[in-house]
Structures are given as structure tokens and as C-alpha cells.
C-alpha positions in Angstrom: -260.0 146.9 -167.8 -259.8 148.4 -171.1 -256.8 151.0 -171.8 -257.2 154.9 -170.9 -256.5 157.5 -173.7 -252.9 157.8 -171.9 -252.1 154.4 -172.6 -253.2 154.2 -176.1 -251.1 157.4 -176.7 -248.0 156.0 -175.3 -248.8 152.5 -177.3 -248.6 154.6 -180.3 -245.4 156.4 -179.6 -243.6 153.3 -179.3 -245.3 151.4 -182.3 -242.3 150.1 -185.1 -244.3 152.9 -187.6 -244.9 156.0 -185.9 -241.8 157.5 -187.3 -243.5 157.2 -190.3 -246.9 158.2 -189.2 -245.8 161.2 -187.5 -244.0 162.4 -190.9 -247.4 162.0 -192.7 -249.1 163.8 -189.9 -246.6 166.9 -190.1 -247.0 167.3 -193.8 -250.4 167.7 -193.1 -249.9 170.4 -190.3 -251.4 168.3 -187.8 -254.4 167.9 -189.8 -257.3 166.7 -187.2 -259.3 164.3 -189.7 -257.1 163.7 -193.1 -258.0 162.6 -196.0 -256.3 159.5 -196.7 -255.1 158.2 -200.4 -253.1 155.7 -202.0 -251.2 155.6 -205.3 -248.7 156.7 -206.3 -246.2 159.9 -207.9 -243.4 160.5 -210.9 -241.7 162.8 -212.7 -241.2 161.6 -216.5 -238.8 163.6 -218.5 -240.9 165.7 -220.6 -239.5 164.0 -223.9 -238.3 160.7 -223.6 -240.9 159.6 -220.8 -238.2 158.0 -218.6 -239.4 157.5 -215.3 -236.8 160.0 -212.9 -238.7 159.4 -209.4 -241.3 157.7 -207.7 -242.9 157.9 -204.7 -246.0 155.3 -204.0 -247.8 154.3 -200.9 -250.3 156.3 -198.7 -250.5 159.4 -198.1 -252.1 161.7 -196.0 -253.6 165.0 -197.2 -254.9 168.5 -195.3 -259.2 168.0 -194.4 -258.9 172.0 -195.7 -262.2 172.8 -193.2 -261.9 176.3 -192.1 -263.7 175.4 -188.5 -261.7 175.5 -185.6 -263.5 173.3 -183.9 -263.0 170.9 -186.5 -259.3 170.9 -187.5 -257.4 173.4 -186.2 -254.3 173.2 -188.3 -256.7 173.5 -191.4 -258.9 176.8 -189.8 -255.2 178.3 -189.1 -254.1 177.6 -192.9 -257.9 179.4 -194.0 -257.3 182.0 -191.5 -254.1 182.9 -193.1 -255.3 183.1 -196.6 -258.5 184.8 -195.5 -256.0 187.9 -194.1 -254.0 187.6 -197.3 -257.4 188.2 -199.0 -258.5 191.0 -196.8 -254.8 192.7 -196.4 -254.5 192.8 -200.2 -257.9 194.5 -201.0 -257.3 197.3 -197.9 -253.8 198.2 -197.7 -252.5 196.6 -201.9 -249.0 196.0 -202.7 -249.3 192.0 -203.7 -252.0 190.0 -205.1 -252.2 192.3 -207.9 -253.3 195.1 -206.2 -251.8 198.3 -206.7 -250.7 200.3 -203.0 -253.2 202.8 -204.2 -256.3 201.3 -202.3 -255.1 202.4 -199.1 -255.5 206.1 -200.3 -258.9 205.0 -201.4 -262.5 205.8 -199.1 -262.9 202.8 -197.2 -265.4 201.8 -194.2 -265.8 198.5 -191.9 -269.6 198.3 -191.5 -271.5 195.4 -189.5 -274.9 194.9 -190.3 -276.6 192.8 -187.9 -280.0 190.6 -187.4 -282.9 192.0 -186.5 -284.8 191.3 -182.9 -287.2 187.7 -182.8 -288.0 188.0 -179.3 -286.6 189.5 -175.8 -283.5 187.7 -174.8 -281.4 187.4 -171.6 -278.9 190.1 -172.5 -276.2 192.0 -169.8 -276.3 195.6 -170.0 -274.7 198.1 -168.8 -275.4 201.9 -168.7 -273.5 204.9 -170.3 -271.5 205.2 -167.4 -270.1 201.2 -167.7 -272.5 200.4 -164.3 -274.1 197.0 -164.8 -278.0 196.7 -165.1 -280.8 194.5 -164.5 -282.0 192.3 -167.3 -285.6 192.5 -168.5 -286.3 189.5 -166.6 -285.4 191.2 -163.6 -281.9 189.2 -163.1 -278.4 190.1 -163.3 -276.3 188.1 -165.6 -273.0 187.1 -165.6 -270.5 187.2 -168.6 -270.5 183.3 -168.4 -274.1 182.6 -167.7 -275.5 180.2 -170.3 -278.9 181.4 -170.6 -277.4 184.5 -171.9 -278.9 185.6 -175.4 -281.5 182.7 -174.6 -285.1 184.0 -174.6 -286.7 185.3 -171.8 -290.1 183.5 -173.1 -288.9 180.4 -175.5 -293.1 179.9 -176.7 -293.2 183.3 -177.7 -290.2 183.9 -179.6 -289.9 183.8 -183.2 -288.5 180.6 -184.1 -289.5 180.1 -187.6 -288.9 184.2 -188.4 -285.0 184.0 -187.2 -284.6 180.2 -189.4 -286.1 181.9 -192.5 -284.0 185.1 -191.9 -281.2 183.4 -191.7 -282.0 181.0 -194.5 -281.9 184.5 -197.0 -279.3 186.7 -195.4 -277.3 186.1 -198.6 -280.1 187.7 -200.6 -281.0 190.1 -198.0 -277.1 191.4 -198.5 -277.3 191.3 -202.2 -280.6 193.2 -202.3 -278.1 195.4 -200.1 -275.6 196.1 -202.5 -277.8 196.8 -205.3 -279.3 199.3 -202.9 -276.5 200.8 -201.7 -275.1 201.3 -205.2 -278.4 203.0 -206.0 -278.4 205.3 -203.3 -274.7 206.5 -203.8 -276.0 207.2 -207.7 -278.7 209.5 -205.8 -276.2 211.1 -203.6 -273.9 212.0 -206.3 -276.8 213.2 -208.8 -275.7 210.6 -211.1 -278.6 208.1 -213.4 -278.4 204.7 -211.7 -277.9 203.2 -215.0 -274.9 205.1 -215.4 -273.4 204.4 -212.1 -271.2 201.8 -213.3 -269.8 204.1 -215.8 -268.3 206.9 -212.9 -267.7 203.8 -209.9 -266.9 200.6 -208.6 -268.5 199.1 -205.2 -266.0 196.6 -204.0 -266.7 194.7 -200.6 -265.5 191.6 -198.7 -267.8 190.4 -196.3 -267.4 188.1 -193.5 -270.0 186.3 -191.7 -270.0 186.2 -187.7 -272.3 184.2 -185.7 -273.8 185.6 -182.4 -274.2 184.6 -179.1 -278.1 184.0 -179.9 -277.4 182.1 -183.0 -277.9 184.7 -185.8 -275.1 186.4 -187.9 -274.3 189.3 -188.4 -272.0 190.5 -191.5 -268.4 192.5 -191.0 -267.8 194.3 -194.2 -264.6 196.0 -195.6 -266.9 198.5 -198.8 -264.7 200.2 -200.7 -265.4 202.9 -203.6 -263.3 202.4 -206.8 -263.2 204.2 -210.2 -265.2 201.8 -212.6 -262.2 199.5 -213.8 -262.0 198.7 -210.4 -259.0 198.9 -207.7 -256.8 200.2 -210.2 -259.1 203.1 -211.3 -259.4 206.2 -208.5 -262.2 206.8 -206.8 -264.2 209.9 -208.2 -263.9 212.7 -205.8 -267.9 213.0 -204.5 -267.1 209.2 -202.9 -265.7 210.8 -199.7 -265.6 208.6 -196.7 -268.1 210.7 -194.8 -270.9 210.3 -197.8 -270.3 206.1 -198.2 -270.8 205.7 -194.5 -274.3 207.9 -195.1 -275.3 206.1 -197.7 -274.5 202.7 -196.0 -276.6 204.0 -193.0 -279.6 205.2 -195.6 -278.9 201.5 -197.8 -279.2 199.3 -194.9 -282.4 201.0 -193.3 -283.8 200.9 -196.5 -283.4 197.6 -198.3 -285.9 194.5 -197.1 -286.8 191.1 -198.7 -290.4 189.4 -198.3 -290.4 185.7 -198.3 -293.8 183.3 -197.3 -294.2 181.9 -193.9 -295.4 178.4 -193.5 -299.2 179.7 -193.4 -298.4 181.7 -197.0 -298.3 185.3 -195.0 -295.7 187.6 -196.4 -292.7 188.1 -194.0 -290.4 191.0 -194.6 -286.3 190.5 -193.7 -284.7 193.6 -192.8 -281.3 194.3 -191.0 -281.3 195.3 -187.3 -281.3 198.4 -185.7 -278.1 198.7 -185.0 -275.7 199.2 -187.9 -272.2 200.6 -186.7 -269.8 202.2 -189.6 -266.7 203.1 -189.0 -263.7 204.5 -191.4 -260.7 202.7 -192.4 -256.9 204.3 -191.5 -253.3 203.2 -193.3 -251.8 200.3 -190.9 -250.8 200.6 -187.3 -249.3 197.7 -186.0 -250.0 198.6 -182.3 -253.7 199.9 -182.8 -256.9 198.4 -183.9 -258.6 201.8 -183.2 -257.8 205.7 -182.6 -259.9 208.1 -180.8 -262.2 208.8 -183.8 -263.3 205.2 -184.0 -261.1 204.8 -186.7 -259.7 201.2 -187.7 -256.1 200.2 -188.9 -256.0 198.3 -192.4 -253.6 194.9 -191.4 -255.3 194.8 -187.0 -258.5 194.8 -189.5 -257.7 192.0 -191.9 -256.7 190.0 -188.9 -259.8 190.8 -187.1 -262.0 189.6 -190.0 -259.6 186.6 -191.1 -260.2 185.4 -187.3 -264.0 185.2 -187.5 -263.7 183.7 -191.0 -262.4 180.5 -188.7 -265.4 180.2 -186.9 -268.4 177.8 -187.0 -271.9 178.7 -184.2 -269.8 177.5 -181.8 -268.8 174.3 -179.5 -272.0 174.9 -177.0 -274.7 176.4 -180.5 -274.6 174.2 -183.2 -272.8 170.7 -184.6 -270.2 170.8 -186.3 -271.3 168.0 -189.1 -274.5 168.1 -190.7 -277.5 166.4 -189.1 -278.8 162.5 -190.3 -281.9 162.6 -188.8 -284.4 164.0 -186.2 -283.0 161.4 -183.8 -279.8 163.3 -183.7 -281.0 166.8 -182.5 -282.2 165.0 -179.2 -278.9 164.1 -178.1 -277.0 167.0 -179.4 -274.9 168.7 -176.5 -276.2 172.3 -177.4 -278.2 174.7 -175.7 -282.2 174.1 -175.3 -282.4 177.4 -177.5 -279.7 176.6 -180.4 -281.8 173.1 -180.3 -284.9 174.5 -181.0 -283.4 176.8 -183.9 -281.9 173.5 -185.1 -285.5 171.6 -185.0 -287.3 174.6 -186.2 -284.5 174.3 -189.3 -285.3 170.6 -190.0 -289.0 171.6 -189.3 -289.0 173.9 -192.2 -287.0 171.9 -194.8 -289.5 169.0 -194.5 -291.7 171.7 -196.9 -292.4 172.0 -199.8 -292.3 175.7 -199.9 -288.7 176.0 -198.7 -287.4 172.8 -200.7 -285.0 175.4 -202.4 -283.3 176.3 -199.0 -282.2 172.8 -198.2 -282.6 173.5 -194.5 -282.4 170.0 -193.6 -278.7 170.3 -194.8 -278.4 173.3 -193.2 -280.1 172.5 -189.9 -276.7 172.1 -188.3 -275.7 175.7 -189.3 -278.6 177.1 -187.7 -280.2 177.9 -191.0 -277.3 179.6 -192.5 -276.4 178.4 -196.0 -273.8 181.1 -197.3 -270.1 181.7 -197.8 -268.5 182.6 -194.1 -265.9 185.1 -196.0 -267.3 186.4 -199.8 -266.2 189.3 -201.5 -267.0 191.5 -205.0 -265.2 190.2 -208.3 -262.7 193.5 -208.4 -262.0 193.5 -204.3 -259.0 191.5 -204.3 -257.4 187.8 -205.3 -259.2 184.7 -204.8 -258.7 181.8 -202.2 -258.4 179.9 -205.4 -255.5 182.3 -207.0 -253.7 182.3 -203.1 -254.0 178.2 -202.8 -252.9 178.0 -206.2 -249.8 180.1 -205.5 -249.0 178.0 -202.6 -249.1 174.8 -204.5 -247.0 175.9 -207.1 -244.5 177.4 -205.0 -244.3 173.6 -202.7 -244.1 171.8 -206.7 -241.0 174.4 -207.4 -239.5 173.6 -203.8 -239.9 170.0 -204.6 -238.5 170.0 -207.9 -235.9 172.3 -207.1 -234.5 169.6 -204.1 -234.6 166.4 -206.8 -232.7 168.9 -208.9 -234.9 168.7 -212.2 -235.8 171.7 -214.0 -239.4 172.4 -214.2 -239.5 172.8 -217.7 -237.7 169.2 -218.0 -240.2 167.3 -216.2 -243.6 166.3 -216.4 -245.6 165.5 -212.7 -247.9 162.5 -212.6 -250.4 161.9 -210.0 -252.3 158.9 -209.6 -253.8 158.6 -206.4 -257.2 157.2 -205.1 -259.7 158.0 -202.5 -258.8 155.4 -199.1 -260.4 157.0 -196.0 -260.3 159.8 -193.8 -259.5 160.5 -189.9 -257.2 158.3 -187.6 -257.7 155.0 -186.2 -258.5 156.5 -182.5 -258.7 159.1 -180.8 -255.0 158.5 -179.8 -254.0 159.3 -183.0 -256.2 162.5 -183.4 -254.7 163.8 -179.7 -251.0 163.6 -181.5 -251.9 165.2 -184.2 -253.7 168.3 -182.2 -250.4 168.1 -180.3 -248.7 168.4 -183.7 -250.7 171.2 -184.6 -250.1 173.1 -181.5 -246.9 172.5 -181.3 -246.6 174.4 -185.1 -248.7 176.9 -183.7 -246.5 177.8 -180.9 -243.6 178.2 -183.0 -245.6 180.3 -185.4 -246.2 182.7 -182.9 -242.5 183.0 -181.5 -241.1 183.6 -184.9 -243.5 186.0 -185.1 -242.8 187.9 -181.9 -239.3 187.3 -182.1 -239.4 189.1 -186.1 -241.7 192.0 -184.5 -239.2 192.4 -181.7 -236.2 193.1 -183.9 
């Protein structure tokens, strides 16, 4: 009878080297599949070269995917700096950006994709009373064919792959528009619009029930240096969220369908705007519809940590056609997935890699992207952190940074645990970190 998962999980507790494997694990976070490397580190003195630690052996390093579903230790460290990202750019005040922003005209818009078909949807009326689908049923919140379509043959597989396949340049045709049509509403020459103001965004990307995005995006008006240049005084709030309206109704891209007909992208119907308010710890929204800068960055940073989905899409890129068979996904999200390999087998859509992308549903861009001038970088934030952990370190030895010179020499030796035993103490790792994340933090807020 060959072990359960409870017995290899105790085994491993009481191996000789699980001390040591558990300390590896925790400087990880509780990393779900690390990378592993061997090699070794020193500090030399910067002059002489002497040799004044080592450390060699294994190590284990972060997997740094944002996914949940893939490592949650890593999606919680991306979630952080994804806030950090978004906080700076709304409210300012670190990062390099001046506490000026938050006086700034601001709006959260979501843009979202367009219909391909009837689905299964819940709705209710005006008055909150449930009603009827289309196809005559009434659905529960949990019912998986939910945002499934009501007629799979007639519903417009290969339209929703290639829409999703250039959402990226369907939101940069966007932008261009949008910063044309706040020229017009100021009276000012397009050409000369970069001369009176700035369109800063940060944009994340949110998957739907039905398997299409849709895009949450902080705009923001600055004066045309950017967030430390005021906004000109005709950007009021009330005329960006007209002109987003206007932009977003307006813009459309035309790309070739399999047969060579023209096939015009365009945003959904439903595009929802609302203005941005100074922080409120307790309040994501006021009676206006308004929306509080930090309960916003949180929001945003929280989708930024999301893939399609356990029951939509894989989380791992597909090998082969083989695979989609015995992926445990929804008949629809398989389709979308086959329909996505389909395509890339083409000649005509050899640029959108969709083979690579099959597994994404067709979506090949950035989850969380912003404008140059918006904020700091992910690269700038990581690069913060690393330095501050090299100070920490040094500071502990008791070298002076300016004394020492850090060698690396490490090479590539795997990734993930031996078994799934492992992995299950290091999610417990994880969680554990988690958990005392979240009581600091309620215990801080209390006081």
C-alpha cells in the first residue's frame, strides 16, 4: 500500500534535514515551486581582495509568478508591489511622487469586452428582484454554466480569441484617442496637446466570468512634465470622464478573420467611470459613486494577482493539442482554448503567437501596465527591496558597504520540491506568513 500524502508529510518532518529545508523554504516565503541554484557567495574587501565570508551550497530562490493559483507567497509579494505602484501614482508622497497628485482630476474607468454571443447570465431588475435568463432558467450564483453560451455553435469563438489577442492595441489606439478628444474639448491643436498636458494611466487587466478581460484604469490629467507639473484648469474631472465616455465609444481596430473579412474590435457597451476621492480607510465608495485612493489601489493590486481562474484556463502554457482534451476546465473555456491553438496554427496570426497563448485564453499582454510618468516601476520597487535586504545583510556581518565588494556565483539546478509533501509545507509556510501579516495589520489599525 503505497503512503498517503499524511504520511509523506510527517516523514518529512522528522527527516535529519528538514531544519534546514524549512529555513530555505522561509526565505523564500513559502515559495510554491522555487527555483533552485547552487554556488556559492563572498564579500572580498574592496582593496586587498581578502575573502571576509562565504556562504556555498544550495539555495532556494522566490518562482516571482504573480498567479495565485500558482504560488501564493509569490502573487502576495506582486500584490504588494502592485499597490505600492498604484498608491504612489493616486495618493504621492514616496516613490518620487510629489503628494500633489491627490489634488489632481483623477477617474477609475473599466472598459470591458464587447458581446460574442448570448450567455447564461443572472439578472436582476432595478428593484434587486431576480429574473429569468434568456434561456428561460433561473441561475444560481454558483451555477457553472453561468457566462457559458446559451447556443455554443453559434457563438463567436474565433471573434472573442482575436479580440482578445489585440486588446493591448485596441487600448493603445484608446489612449491616442482619448488624448485627441481631450485636445478637442479644450480647443487646443492635437499636435500641441503635449505641450498644455500629460495623460498618465495605470491599467489593470481583469478576467471575466466568460473568459474575456476587461481593463480597470486609474487616468490621470497632469501638466506636460508630468506628475510634478499641475493639471491645466479646463481638465476638470467632470470633462475627463466625458471624454473617456466619447474616447472609448469612438476608438475601434480592424484585424482579418481567417476567411480575409475585415473584423472591427471595439469596447463594450458598458463603460462605467467613476471619480477618484483623497483616502478613506473605512470606504471604497461614497454616495456619489466616488472611490477612495489607497481601498482603490488595493482593489486593483488584488486583480493584478489573478490568472482566468482555477475552473477557465491552465495555469502553464499548453504542449500540445493532446493536452486541451484532458484539461479540467469548462466545455466553454475549452473551446476558447482550442479555438486559440486553432488560430495560431496560421499563417495570418503567426505574429500573435496564440499557441503560446492558448492557455491565457488568447490574452498576451501585461496584467498591470501603466504610462512612463504615472508612477515608479516594479523594476525601481524590487530594486529597492533588494538593496535594502544587501544593507540588512551587511549591516549584521558588520562590514561597511563601501568596504566590501558582493560576489555571486551561482548556477541554474532545478525548480519545485521533490513531492507534493514538500509543496503542502511550504503552502503551510506561506499561510502561516499570511496569517501573521494580517494580525499585525489589524492589530497596527486597531491602535
Amino acid at each position: 500500500m503505497l503512503p498517503t500524502l499524511e504520511d509523506r508529510i510527517t516523514a518529512r518532518l522528522r527527516a535529519a534535514d528538514y531544519r534546514d529545508w524549512r529555513d530555505k523554504v522561509e526565505r523564500t516565503g513559502g515559495c510554491a515551486q522555487p527555483i533552485k541554484l547552487f554556488g556559492a557567495w563572498q564579500l572580498h574587501h574592496a582593496q586587498t581582495g581578502r575573502v571576509l565570508a562565504h556562504y556555498g551550497g544550495d539555495v532556494f530562490v522566490p518562482c516571482g509568478n504573480r498567479r495565485e493559483s500558482v504560488c501564493p507567497a509569490c502573487s502576495d509579494r506582486y500584490a504588494a508591489d502592485a499597490y505600492h505602484l498604484m498608491h504612489a501614482g493616486l495618493a504621492g508622497g514616496s516613490k518620487g511622487v510629489p503628494l500633489t497628485v491627490s489634488d489632481k482630476r483623477r477617474v477609475f474607468a473599466t472598459l470591458t469586452a464587447p458581446s460574442f454571443g448570448k450567455v447564461h447570465s443572472a439578472r436582476k431588475s432595478s428593484r434587486g428582484k431576480t429574473q429569468p435568463c434568456a434561456c428561460g432558467a433561473w441561475h444560481r450564483p454558483a451555477d457553472p454554466n453561468l457566462s457559458a453560451p446559451i447556443d455554443a455553435e453559434g457563438y463567436d469563438y474565433v471573434g472573442s480569441i482575436l479580440w482578445q489577442a489585440n486588446v493591448g492595441a485596441l487600448w493603445a489606439r484608446f489612449a491616442q484617442t482619448l488624448r485627441r478628444t481631450l485636445a478637442h474639448a479644450a480647443g487646443i491643436p492635437v499636435r500641441e496637446f503635449k505641450h498644455h498636458a500629460r495623460l498618465s494611466y495605470a491599467k489593470v487587466a481583469e478576467y471575466q466570468r466568460r473568459g474575456l478581460v476587461h481593463f480597470h484604469a486609474v487616468i490621470r490629467i497632469d501638466g506636460p512634465d508630468g506628475a510634478h507639473d499641475p493639471t491645466p484648469q479646463w481638465a476638470t474631472a467632470e470633462l475627463v470622464e466625458h471624454c473617456v465616455q466619447l474616447a472609448a465609444r469612438a476608438v475601434s481596430l480592424e484585424v482579418p478573420r481567417p476567411d480575409g473579412q475585415p473584423f472591427r474590435l471595439v469596447w463594450g457597451e458598458q463603460v462605467d467611470v467613476r471619480h477618484i476621492r483623497p483616502s478613506n480607510a473605512h470606504q471604497l465608495e461614497d454616495n456619489d459613486g466616488e472611490i477612495s485612493e489607497s481601498r482603490l489601489a488595493a482593489y486593483v493590486a488584488k486583480y493584478a494577482t489573478k490568472g482566468t481562474g482555477k475552473s477557465h484556463a491552465a495555469d502553464r502554457p499548453i504542449r500540445s493539442e493532446l493536452d486541451i482534451e484532458f484539461l479540467p476546465v469548462s466545455e466553454h473555456h475549452r473551446r476558447m482554448i482550442q479555438t486559440a491553438w486553432d488560430l495560431g496554427a496560421l499563417p495570418l496570426y503567426e505574429d500573435l503567437h496564440l499557441r503560446k497563448w492558448a492557455h491565457m485564453l488568447g490574452f498576451r499582454g501585461h496584467f498591470l501596465s501603466k504610462s512612463q510618468r504615472y508612477s515608479t516601476t516594479f523594476k525601481q520597487i524590487r530594486g529597492e527591496r533588494r538593496t535594502f535586504r544587501a544593507a540588512e545583510t551587511l549591516d549584521r556581518l558588520g562590514f561597511d558597504a563601501d568596504a566590501v565588494t558582493v560576489v555571486n556565483d551561482w548556477a541554474y539546478a532545478g525548480s519545485g520540491y521533490a513531492d507534493d509533501a514538500e509543496r503542502e509545507l511550504a503552502l503551510a509556510i506561506a499561510e502561516g506568513r499570511r496569517e501573521q501579516r494580517q494580525r499585525t495589520y489589524a492589530r497596527e489599525n486597531a491602535s
